[in-house]
PDBQT receptor file of N, H, CA, C and O in Angstrom, charges set to zero:
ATOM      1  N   UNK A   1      17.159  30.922   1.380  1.00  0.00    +0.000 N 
ATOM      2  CA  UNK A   1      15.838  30.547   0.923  1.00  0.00    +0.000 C 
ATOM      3  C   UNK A   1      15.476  29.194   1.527  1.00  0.00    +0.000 C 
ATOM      4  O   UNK A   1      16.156  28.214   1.832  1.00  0.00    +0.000 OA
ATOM      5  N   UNK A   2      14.329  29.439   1.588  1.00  0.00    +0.000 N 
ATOM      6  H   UNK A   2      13.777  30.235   1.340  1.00  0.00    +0.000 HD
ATOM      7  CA  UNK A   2      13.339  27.812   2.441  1.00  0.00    +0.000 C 
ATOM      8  C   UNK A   2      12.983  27.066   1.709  1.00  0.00    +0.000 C 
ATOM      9  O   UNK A   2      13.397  27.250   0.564  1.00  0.00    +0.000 OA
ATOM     10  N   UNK A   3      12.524  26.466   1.820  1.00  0.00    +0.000 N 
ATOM     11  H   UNK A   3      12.188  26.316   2.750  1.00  0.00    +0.000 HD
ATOM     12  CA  UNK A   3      11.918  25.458   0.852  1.00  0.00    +0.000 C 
ATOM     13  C   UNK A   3      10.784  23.857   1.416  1.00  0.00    +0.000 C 
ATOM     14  O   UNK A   3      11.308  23.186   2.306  1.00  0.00    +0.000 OA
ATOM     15  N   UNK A   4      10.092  23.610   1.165  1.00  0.00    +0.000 N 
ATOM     16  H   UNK A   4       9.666  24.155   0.443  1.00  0.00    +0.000 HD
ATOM     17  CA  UNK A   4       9.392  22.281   1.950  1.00  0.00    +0.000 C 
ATOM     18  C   UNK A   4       9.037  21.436   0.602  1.00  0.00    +0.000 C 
ATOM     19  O   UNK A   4       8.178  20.579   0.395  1.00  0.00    +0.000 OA
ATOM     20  N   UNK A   5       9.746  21.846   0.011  1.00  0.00    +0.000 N 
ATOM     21  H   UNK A   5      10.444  22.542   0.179  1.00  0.00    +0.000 HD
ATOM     22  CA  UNK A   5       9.366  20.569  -0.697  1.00  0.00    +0.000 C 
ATOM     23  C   UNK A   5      10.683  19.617  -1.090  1.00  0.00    +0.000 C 
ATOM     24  O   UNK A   5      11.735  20.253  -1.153  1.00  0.00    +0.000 OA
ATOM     25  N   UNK A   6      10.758  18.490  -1.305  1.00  0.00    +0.000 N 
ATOM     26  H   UNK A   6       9.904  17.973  -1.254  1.00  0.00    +0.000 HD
ATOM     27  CA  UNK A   6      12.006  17.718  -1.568  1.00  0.00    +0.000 C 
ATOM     28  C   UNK A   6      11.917  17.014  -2.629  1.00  0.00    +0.000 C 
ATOM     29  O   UNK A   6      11.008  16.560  -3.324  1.00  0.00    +0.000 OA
ATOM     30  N   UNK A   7      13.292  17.010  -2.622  1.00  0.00    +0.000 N 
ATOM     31  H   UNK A   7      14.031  17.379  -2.058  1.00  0.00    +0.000 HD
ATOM     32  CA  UNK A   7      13.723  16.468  -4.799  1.00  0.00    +0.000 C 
ATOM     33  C   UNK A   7      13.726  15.009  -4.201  1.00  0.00    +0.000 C 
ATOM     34  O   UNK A   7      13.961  14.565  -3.077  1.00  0.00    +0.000 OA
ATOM     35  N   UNK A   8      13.385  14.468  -5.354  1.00  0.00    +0.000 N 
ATOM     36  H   UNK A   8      13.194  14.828  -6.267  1.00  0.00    +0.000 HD
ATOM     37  CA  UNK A   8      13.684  12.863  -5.558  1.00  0.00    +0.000 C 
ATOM     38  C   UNK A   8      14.765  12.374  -5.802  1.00  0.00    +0.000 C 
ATOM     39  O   UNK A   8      15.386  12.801  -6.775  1.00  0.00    +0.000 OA
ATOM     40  N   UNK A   9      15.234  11.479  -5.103  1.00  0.00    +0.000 N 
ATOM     41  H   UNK A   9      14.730  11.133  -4.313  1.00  0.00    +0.000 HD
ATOM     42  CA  UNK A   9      16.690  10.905  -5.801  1.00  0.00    +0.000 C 
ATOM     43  C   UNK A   9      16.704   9.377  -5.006  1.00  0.00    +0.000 C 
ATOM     44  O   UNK A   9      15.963   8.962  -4.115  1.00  0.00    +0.000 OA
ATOM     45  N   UNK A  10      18.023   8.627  -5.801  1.00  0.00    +0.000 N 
ATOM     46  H   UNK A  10      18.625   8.965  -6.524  1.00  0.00    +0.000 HD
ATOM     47  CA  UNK A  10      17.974   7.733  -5.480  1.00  0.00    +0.000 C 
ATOM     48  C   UNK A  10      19.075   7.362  -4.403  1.00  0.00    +0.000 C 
ATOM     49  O   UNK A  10      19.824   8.318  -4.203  1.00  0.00    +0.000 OA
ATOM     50  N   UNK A  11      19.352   6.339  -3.722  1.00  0.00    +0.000 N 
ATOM     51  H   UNK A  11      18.743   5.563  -3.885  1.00  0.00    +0.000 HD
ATOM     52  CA  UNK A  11      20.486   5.459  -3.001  1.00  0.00    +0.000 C 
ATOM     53  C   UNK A  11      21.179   4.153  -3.032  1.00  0.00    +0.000 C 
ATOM     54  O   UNK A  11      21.046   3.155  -2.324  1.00  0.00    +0.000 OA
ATOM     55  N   UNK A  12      21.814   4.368  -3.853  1.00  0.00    +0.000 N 
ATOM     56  H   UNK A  12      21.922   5.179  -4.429  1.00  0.00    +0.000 HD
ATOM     57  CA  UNK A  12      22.459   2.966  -4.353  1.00  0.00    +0.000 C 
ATOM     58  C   UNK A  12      22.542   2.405  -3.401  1.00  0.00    +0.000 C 
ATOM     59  O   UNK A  12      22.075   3.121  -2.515  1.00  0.00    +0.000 OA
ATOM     60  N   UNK A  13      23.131   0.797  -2.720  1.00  0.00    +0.000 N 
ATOM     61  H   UNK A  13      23.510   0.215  -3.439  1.00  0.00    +0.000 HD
ATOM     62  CA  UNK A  13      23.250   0.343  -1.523  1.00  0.00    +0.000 C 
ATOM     63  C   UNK A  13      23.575  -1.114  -2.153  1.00  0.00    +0.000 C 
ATOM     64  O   UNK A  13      22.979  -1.423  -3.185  1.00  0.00    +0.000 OA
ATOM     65  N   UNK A  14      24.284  -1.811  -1.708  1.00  0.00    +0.000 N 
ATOM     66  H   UNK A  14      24.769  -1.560  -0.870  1.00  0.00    +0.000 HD
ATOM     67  CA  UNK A  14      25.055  -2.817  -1.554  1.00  0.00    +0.000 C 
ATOM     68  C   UNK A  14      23.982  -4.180  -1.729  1.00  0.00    +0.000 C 
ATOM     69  O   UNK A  14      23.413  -4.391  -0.658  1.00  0.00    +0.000 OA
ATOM     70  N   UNK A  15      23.612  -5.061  -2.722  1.00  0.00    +0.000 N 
ATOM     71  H   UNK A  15      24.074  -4.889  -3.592  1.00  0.00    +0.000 HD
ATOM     72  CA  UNK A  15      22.632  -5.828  -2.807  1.00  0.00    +0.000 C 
ATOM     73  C   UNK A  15      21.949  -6.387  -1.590  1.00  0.00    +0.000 C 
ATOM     74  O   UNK A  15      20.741  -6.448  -1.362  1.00  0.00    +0.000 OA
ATOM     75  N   UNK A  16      23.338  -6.930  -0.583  1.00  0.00    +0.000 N 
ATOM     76  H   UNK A  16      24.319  -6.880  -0.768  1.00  0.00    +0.000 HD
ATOM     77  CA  UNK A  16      23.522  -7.663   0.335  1.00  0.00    +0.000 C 
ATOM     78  C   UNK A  16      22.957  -6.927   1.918  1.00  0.00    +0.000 C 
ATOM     79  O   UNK A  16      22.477  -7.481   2.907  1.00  0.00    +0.000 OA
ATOM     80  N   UNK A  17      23.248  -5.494   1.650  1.00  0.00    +0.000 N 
ATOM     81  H   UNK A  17      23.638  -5.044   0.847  1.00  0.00    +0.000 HD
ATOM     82  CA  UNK A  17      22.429  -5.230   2.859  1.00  0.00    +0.000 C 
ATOM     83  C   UNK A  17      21.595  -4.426   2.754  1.00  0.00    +0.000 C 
ATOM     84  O   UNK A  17      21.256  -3.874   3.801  1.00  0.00    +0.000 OA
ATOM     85  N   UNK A  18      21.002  -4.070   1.644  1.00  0.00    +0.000 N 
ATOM     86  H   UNK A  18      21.276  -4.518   0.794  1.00  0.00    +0.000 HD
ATOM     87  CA  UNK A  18      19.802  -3.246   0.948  1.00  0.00    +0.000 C 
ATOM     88  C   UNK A  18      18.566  -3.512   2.158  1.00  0.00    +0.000 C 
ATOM     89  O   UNK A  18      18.023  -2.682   2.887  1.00  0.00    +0.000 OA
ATOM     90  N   UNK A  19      18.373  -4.879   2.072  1.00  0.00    +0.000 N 
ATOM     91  H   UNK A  19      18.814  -5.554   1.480  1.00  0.00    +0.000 HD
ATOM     92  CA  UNK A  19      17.243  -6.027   2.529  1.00  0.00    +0.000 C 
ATOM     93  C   UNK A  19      17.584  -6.067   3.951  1.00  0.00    +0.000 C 
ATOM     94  O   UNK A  19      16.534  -6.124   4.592  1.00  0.00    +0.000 OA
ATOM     95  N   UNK A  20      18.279  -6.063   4.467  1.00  0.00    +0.000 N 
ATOM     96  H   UNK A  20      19.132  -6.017   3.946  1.00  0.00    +0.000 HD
ATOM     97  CA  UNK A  20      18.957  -5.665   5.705  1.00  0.00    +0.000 C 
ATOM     98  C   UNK A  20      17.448  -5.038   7.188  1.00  0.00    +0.000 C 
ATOM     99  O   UNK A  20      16.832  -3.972   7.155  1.00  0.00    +0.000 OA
ATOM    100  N   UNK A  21      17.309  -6.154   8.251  1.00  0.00    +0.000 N 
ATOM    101  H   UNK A  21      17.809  -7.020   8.278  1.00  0.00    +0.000 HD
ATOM    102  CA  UNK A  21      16.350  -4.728   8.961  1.00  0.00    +0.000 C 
ATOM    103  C   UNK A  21      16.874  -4.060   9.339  1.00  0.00    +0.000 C 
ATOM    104  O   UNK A  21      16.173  -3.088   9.623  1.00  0.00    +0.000 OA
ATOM    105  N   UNK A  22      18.459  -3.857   9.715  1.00  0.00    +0.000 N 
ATOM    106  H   UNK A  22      19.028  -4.647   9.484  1.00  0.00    +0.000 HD
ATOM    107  CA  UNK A  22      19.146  -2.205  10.212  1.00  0.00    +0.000 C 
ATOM    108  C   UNK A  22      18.928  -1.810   9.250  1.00  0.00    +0.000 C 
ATOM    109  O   UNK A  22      17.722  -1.694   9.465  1.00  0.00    +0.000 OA
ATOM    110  N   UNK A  23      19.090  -1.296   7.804  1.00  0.00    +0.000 N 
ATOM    111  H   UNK A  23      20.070  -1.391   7.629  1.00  0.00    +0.000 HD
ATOM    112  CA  UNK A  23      19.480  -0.714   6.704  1.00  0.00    +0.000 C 
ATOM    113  C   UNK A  23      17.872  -0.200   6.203  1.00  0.00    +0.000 C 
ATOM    114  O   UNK A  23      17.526   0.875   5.712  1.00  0.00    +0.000 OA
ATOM    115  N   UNK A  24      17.034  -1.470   6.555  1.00  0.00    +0.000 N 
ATOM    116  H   UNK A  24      17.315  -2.342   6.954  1.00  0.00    +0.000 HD
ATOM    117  CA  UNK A  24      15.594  -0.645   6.366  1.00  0.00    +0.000 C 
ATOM    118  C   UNK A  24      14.505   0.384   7.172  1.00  0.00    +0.000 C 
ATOM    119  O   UNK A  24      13.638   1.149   6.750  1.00  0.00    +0.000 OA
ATOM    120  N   UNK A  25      14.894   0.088   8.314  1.00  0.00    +0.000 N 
ATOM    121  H   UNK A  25      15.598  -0.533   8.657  1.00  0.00    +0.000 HD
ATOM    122  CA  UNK A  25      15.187   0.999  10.010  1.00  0.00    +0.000 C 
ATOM    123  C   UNK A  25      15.686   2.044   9.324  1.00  0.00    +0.000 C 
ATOM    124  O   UNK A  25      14.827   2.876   9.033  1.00  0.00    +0.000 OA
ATOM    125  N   UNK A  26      17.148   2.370   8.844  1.00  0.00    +0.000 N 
ATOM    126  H   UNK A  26      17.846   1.695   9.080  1.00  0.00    +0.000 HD
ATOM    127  CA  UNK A  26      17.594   3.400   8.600  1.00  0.00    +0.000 C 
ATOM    128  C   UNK A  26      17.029   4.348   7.745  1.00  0.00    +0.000 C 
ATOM    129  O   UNK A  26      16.809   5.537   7.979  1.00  0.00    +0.000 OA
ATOM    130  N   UNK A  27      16.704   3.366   6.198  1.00  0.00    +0.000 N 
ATOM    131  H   UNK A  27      16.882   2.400   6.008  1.00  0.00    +0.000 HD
ATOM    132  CA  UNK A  27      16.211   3.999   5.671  1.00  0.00    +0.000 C 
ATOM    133  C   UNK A  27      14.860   4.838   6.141  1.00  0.00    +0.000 C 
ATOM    134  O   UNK A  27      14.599   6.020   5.917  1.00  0.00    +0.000 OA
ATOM    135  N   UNK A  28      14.244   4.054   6.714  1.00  0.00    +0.000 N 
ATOM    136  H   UNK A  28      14.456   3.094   6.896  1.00  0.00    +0.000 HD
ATOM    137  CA  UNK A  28      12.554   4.757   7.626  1.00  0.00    +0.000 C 
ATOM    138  C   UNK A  28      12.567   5.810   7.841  1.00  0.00    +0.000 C 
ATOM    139  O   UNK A  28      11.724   6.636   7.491  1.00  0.00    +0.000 OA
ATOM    140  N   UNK A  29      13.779   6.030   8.620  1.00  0.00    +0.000 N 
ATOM    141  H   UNK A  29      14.464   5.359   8.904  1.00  0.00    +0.000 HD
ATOM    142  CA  UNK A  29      14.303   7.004   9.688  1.00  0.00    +0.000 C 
ATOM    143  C   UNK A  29      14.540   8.097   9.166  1.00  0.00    +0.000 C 
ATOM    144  O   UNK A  29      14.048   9.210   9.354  1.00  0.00    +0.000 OA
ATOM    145  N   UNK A  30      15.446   7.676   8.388  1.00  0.00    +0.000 N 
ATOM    146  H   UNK A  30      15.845   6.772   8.235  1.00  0.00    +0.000 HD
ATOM    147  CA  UNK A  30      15.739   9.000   7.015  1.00  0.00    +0.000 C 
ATOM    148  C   UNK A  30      14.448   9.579   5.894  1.00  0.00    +0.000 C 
ATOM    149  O   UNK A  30      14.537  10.539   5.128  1.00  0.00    +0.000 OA
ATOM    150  N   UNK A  31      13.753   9.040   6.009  1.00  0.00    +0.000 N 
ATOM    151  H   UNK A  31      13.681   8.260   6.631  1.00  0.00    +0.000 HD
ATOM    152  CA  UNK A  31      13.196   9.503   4.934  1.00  0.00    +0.000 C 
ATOM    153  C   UNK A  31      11.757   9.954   5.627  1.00  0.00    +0.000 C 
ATOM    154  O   UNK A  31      11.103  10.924   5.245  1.00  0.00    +0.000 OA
ATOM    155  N   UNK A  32      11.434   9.190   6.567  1.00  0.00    +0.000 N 
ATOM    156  H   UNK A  32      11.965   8.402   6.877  1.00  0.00    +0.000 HD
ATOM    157  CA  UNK A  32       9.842   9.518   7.495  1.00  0.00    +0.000 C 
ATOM    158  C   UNK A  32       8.900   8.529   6.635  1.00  0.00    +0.000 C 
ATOM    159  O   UNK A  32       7.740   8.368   7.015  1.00  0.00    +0.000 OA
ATOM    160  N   UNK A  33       9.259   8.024   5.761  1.00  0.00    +0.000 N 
ATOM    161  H   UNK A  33      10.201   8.155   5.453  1.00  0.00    +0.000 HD
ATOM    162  CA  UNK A  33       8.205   6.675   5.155  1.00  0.00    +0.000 C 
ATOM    163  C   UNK A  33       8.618   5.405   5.322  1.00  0.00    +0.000 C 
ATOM    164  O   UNK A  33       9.746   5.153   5.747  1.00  0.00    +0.000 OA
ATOM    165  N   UNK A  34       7.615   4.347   4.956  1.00  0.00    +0.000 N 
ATOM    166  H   UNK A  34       6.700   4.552   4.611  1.00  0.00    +0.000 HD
ATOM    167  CA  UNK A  34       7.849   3.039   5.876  1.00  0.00    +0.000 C 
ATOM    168  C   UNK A  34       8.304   2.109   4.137  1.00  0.00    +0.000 C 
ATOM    169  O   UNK A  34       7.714   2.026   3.060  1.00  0.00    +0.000 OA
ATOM    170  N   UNK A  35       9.468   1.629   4.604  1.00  0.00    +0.000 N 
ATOM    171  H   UNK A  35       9.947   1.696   5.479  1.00  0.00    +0.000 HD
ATOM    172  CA  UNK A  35       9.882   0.810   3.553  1.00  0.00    +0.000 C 
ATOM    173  C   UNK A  35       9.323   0.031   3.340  1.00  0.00    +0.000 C 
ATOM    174  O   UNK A  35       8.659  -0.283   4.329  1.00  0.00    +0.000 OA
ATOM    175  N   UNK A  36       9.054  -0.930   2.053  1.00  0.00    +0.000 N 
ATOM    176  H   UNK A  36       9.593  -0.675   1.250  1.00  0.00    +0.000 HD
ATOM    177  CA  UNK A  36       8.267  -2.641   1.917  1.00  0.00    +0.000 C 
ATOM    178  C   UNK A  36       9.245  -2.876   0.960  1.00  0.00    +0.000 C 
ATOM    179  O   UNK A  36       9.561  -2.055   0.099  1.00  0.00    +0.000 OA
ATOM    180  N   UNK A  37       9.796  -4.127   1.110  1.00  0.00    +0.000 N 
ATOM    181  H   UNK A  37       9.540  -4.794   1.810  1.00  0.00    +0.000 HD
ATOM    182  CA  UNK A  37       9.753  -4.698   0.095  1.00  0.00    +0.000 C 
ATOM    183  C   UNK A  37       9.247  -5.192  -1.061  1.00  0.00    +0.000 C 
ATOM    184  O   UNK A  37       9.274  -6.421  -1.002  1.00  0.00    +0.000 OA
ATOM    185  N   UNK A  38       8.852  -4.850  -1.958  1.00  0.00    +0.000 N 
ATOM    186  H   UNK A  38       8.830  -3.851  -2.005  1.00  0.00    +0.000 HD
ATOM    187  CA  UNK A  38       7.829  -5.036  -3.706  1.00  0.00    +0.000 C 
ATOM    188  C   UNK A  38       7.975  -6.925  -3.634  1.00  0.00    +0.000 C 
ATOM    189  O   UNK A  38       8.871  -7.641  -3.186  1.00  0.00    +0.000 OA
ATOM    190  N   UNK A  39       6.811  -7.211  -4.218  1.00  0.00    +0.000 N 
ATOM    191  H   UNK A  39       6.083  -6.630  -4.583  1.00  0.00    +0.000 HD
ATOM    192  CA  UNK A  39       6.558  -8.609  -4.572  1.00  0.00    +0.000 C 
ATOM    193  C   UNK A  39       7.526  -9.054  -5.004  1.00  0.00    +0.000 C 
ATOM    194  O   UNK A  39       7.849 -10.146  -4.538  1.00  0.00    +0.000 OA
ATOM    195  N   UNK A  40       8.523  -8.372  -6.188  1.00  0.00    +0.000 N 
ATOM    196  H   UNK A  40       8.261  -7.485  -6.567  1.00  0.00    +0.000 HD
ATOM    197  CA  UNK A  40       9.461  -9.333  -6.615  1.00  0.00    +0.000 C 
ATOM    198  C   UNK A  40      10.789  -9.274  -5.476  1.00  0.00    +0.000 C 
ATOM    199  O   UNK A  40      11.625 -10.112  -5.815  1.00  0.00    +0.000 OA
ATOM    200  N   UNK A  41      11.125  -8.671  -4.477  1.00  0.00    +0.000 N 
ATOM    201  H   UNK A  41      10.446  -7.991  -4.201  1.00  0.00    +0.000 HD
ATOM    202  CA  UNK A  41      12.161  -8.757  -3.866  1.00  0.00    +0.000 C 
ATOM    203  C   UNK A  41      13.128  -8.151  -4.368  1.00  0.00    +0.000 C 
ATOM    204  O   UNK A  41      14.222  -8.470  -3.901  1.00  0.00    +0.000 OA
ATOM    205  N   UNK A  42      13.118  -7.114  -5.437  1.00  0.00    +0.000 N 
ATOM    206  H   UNK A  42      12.230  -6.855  -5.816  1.00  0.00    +0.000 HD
ATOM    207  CA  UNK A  42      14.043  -6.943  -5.669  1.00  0.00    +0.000 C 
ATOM    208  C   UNK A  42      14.695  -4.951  -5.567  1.00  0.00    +0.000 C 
ATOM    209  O   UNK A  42      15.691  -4.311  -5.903  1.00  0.00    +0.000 OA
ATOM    210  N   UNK A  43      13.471  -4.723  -4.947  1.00  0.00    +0.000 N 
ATOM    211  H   UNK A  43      12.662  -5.243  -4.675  1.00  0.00    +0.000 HD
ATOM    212  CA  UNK A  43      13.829  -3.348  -5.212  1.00  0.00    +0.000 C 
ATOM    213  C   UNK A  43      12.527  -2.769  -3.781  1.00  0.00    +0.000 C 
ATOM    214  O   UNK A  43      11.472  -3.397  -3.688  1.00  0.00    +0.000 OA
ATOM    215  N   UNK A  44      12.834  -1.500  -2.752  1.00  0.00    +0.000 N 
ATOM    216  H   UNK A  44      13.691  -0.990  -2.827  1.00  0.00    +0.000 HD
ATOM    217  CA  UNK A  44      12.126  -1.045  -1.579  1.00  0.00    +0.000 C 
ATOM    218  C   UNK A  44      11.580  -0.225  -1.941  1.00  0.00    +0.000 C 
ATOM    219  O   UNK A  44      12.223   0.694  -2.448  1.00  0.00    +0.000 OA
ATOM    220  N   UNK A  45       9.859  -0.117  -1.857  1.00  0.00    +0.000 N 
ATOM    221  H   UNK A  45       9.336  -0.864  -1.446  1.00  0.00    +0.000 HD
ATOM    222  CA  UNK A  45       9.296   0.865  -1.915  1.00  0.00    +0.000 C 
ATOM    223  C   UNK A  45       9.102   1.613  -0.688  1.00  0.00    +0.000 C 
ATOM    224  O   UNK A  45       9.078   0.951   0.350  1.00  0.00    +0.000 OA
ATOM    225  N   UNK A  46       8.909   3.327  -0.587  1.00  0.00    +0.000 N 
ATOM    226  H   UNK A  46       8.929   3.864  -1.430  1.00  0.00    +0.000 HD
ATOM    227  CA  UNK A  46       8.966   4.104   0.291  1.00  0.00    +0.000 C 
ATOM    228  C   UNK A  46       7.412   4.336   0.306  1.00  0.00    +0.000 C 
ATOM    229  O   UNK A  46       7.038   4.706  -0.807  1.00  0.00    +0.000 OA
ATOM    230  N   UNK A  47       6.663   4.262   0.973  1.00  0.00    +0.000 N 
ATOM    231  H   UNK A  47       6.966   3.961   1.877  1.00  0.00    +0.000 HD
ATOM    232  CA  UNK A  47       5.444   4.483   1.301  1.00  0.00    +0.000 C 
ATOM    233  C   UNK A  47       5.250   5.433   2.145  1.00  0.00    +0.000 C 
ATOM    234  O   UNK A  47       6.235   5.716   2.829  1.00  0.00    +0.000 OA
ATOM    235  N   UNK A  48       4.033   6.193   2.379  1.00  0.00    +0.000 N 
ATOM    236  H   UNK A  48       3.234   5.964   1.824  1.00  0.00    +0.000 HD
ATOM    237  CA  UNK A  48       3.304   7.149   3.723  1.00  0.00    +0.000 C 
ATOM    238  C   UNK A  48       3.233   6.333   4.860  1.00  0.00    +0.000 C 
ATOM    239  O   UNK A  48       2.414   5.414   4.857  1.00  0.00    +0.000 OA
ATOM    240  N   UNK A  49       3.905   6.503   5.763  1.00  0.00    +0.000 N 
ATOM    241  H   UNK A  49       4.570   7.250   5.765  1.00  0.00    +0.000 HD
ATOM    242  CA  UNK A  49       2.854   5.558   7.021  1.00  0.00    +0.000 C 
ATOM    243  C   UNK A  49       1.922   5.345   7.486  1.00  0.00    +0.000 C 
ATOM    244  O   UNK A  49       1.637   4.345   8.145  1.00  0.00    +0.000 OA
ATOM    245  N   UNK A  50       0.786   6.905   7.048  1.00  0.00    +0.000 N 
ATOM    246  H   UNK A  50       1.018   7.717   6.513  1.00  0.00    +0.000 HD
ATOM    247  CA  UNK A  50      -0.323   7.026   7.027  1.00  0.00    +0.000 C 
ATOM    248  C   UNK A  50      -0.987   6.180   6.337  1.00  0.00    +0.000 C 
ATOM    249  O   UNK A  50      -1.940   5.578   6.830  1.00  0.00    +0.000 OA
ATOM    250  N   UNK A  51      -0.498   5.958   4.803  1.00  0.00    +0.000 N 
ATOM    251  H   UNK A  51       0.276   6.447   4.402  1.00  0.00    +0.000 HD
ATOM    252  CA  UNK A  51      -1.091   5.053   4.148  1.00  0.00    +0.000 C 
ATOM    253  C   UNK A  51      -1.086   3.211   4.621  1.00  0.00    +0.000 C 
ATOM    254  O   UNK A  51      -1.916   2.315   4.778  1.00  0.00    +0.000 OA
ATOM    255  N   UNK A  52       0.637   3.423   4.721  1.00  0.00    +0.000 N 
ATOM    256  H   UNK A  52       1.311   4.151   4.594  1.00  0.00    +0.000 HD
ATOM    257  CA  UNK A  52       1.125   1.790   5.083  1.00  0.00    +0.000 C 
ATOM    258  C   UNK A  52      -0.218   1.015   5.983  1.00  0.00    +0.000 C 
ATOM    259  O   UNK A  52      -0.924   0.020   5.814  1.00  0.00    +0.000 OA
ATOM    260  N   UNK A  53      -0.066   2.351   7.245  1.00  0.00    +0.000 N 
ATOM    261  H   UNK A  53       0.507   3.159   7.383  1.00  0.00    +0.000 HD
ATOM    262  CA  UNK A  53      -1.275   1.994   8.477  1.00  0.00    +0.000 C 
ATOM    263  C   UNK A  53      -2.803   1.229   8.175  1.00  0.00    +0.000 C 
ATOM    264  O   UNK A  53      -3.358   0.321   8.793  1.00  0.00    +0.000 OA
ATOM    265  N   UNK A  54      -3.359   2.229   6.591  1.00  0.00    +0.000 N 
ATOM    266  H   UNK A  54      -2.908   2.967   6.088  1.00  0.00    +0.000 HD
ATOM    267  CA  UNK A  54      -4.184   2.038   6.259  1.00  0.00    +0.000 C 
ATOM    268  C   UNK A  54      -4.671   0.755   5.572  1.00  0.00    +0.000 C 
ATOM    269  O   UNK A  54      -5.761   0.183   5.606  1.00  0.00    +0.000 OA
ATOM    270  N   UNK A  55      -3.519   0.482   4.936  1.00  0.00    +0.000 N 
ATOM    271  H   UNK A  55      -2.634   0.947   4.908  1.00  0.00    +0.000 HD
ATOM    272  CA  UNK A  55      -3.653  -0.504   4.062  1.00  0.00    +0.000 C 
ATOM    273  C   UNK A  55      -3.044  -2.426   5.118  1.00  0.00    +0.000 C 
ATOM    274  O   UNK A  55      -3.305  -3.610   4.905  1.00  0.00    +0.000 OA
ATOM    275  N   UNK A  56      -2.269  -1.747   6.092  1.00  0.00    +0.000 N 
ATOM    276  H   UNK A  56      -2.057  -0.785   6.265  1.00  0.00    +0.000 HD
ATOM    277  CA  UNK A  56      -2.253  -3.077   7.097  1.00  0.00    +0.000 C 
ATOM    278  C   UNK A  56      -3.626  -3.365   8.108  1.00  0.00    +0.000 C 
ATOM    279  O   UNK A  56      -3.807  -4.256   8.938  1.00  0.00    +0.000 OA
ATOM    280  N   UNK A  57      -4.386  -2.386   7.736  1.00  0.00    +0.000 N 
ATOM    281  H   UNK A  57      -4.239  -1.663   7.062  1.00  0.00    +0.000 HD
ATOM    282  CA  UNK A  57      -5.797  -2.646   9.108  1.00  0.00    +0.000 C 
ATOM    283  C   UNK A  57      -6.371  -3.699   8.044  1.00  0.00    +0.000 C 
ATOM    284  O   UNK A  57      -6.350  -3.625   6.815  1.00  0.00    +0.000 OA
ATOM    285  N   UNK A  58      -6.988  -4.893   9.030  1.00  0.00    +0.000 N 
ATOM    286  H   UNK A  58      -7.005  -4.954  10.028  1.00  0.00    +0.000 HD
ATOM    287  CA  UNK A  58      -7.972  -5.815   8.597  1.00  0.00    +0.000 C 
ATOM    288  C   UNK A  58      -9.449  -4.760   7.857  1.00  0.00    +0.000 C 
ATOM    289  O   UNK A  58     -10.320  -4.064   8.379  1.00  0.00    +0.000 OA
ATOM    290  N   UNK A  59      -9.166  -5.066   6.667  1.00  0.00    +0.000 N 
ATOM    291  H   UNK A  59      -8.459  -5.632   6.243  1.00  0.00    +0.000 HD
ATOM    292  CA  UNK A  59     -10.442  -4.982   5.530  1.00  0.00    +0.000 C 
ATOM    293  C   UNK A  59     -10.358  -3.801   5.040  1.00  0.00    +0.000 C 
ATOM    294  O   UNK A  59     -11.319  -3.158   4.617  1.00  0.00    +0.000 OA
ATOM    295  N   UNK A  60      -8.878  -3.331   5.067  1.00  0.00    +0.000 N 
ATOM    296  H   UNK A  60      -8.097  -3.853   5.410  1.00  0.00    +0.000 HD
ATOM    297  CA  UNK A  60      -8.313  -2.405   4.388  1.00  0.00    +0.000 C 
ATOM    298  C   UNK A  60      -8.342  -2.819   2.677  1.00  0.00    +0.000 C 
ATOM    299  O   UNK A  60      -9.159  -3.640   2.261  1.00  0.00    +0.000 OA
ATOM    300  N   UNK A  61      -7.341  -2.138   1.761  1.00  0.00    +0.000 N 
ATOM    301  H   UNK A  61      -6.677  -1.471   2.100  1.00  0.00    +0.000 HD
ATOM    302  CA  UNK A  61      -7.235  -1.916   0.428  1.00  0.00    +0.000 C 
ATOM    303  C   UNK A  61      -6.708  -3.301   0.575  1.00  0.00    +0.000 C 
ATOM    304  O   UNK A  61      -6.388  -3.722   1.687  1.00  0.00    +0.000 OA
ATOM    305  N   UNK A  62      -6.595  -4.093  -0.599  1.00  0.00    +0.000 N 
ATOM    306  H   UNK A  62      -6.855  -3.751  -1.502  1.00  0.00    +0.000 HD
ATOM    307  CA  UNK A  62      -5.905  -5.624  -0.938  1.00  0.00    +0.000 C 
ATOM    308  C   UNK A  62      -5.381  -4.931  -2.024  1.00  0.00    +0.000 C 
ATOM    309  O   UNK A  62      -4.659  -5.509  -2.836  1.00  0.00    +0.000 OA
TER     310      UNK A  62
């Protein structure tokens, strides 16, 4: 059986190289969305790139 849709889950990762740009590269890579780091630094959000794109153009969403 096929399937296109994908389960959610998480990836624990090592505090120290979470934040990492290889480790956030990787993550990209793996997943097809563009990592950010959240305001507080403490945790990576996975975003659309479509969106990311949207929201980095001058006079985009704030």
């Amino acid at each position: 059986m096929h399937t296109t849709t994908t389960t959610p889950c998480r990836v624990y990762l090592h505090p120290a190289a979470v934040f990492g740009p290889i480790s956030l590269r990787a993550i990209e890579h793996v997943t097809g969305r563009k990592a950010v780091i959240d305001d507080t630094g403490r945790k990576v959000q996975l975003i659309p790139k479509s969106q990311h794109a949207r929201l980095s153009q001058p006079g985009g969403a704030a």
